[in-house]
C-alpha positions in Angstrom: -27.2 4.9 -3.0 -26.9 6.8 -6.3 -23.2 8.0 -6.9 -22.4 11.1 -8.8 -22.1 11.4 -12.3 -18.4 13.0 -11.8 -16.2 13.5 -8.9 -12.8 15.3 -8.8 -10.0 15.9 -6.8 -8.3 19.8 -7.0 -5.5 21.4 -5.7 -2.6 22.9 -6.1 0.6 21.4 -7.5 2.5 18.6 -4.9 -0.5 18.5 -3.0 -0.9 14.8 -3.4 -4.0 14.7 -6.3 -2.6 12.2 -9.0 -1.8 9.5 -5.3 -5.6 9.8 -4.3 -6.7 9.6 -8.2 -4.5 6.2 -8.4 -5.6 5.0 -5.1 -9.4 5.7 -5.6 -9.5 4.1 -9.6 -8.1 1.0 -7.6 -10.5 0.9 -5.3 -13.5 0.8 -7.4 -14.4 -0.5 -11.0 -17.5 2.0 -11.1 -14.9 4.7 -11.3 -13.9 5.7 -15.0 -10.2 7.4 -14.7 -10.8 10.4 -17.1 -7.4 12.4 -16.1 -6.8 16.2 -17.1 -8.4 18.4 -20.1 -5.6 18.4 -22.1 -5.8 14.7 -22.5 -8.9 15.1 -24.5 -8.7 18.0 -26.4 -5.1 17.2 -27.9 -4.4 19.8 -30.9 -5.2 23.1 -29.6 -3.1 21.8 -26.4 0.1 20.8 -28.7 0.0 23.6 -30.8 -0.2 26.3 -27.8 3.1 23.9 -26.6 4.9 24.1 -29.7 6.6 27.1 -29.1 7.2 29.1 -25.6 4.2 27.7 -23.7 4.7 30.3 -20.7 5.2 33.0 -23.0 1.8 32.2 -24.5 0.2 31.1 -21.1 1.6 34.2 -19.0 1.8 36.9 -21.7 0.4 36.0 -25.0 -2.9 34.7 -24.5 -5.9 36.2 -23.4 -8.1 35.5 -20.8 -10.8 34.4 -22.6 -8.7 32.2 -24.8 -7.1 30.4 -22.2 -10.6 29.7 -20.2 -12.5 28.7 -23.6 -8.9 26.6 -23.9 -9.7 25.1 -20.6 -13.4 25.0 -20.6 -13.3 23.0 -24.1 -11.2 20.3 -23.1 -13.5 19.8 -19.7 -16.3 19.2 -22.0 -15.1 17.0 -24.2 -13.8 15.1 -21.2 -17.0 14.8 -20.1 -18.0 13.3 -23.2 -15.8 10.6 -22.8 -17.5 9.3 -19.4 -18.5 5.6 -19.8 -22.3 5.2 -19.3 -22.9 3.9 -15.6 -19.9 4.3 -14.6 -18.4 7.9 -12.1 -16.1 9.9 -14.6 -12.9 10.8 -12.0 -11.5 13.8 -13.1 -8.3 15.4 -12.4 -9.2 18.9 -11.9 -12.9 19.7 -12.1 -14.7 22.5 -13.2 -14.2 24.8 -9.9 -10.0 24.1 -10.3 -9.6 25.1 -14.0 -12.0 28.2 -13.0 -9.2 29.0 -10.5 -6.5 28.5 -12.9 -7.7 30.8 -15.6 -8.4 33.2 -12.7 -5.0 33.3 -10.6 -3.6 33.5 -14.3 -5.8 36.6 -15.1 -4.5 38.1 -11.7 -0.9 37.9 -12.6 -1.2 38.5 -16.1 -3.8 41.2 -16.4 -3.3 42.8 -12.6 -6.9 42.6 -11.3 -8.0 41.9 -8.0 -9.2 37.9 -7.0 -12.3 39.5 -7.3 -12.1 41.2 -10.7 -10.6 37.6 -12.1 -12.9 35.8 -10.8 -16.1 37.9 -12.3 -14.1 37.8 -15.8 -13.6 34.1 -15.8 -17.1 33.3 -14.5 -18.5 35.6 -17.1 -16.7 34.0 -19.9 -18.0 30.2 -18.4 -21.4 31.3 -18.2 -22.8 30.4 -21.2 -21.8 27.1 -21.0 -23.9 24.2 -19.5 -21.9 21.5 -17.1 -22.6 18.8 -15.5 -22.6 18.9 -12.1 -19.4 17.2 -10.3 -18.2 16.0 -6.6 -15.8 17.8 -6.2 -12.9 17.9 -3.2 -10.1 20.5 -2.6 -7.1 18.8 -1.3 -5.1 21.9 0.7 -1.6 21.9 2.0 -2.4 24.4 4.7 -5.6 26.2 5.2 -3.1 29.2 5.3 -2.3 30.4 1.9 1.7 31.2 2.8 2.0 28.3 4.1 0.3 26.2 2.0 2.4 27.5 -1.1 5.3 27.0 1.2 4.9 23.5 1.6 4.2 22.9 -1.9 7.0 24.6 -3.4 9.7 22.9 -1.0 7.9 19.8 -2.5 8.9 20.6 -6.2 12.6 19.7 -5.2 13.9 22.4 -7.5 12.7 26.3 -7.5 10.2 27.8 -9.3 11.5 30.7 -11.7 10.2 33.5 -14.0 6.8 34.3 -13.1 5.9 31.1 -11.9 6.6 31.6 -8.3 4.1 34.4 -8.3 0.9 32.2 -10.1 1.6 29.5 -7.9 1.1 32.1 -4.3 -1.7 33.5 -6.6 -3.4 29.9 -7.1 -3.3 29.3 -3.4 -5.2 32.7 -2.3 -7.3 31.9 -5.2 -8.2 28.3 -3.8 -8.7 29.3 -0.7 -10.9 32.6 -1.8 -13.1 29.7 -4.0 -13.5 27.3 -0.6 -14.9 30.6 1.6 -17.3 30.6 -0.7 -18.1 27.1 -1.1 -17.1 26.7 -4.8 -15.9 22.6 -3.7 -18.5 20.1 -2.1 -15.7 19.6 0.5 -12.5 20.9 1.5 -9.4 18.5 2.9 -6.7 20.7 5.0 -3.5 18.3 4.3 -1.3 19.9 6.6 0.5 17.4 9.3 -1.7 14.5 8.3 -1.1 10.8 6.8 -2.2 9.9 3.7 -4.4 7.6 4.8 -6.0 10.1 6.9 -6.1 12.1 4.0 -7.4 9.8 2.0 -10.3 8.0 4.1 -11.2 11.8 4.2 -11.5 12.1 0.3 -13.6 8.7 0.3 -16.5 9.9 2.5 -16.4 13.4 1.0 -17.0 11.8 -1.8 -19.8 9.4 -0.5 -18.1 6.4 -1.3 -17.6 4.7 1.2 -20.6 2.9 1.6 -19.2 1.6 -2.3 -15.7 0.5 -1.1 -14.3 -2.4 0.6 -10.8 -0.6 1.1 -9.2 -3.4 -0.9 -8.1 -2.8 -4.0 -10.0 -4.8 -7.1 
């Protein structure tokens, strides 16, 4: 059976991603952990962080910046894959796409639609490598789903944060209508184990697994 070159695991925030990354890097040693873009891509991530880092994500920065911001680290990422080995990414491709969109629709007041046709533009030009990928959703209804989440976060969300967030979940579920994930998990009233076995055979690796950890 040939595995992927990279799988990843999206979603939005407290929906459970860094528990299944854990649980699957345990459960295979073909699986190379290779976490979030900003993780390998450093500098430009530290020096946006330095100051306000809302400010600059919400109101300072432009689109394009903060895609090509997003889009760099992803491919240096990439770069970092061990040969033979199934790079596990925490957020692929499809997720930091709907980032720098439900950002764009807050920030700049377009439509999903309009976002989505500015980001995609911008990420055009660059070639990928294709990716596994799984969407982990708390509800396949997007009030609800941000519901859930934000109870989650054990404090509330302020300042325009609150509205990205219910942005990022119309977003994500605009993206799986249109089958922008290999597969699509609906979380809501389910174990995580159910949740889990899920992710493995979305991810065809089952067949690879023993269910014991190495």
């Amino acid at each position: 059976m040939r595995v992927p070159d990279f799988v990843s695991l999206n979603g939005p925030d407290n929906v459970g991603k860094t528990t299944h990354l854990v649980r699957l890097a345990g459960r295979w040693e073909g699986l190379h952990p290779l976490g979030a873009v900003h993780e390998h891509d450093p500098e430009p991530w530290a020096r946006v962080a330095s100051g306000d880092y809302a400010r600059w994500w919400f109101e300072t920065s432009t689109t394009v910046e903060l895609t090509e911001l997003l889009l760099a680290g992803h491919a240096k990422r990439a770069t970092a894959r061990e040969a033979g080995r199934t790079g596990l990414l925490d957020r692929g491709l499809p997720m930091l796409l709907a980032v720098a969109a439900a950002t764009c629709v807050v920030k700049d007041g377009l439509t999903i639609g309009e976002a989505f046709k500015t980001v995609t533009g911008i990420a055009s030009s660059r070639a990928d490598a294709p990716e596994t990928s799984v969407l982990l959703l708390p509800s396949l209804d997007a009030e609800r789903s941000y519901a859930i989440t934000s109870a989650r976060e054990g404090r509330p969300w302020t300042g325009i944060y609150p509205a990205y967030q219910k942005t990022l979940h119309s977003v994500l579920l605009h993206q799986a209508n249109h089958g922008a994930y290999t597969a699509v998990v609906d979380c809501e009233d389910r174990s995580l184990n159910d949740i889990h076995a899920d992710v493995i055979d979305h991810l065809g690796l089952s067949r690879l697994t023993d269910g014991s950890p190495r």
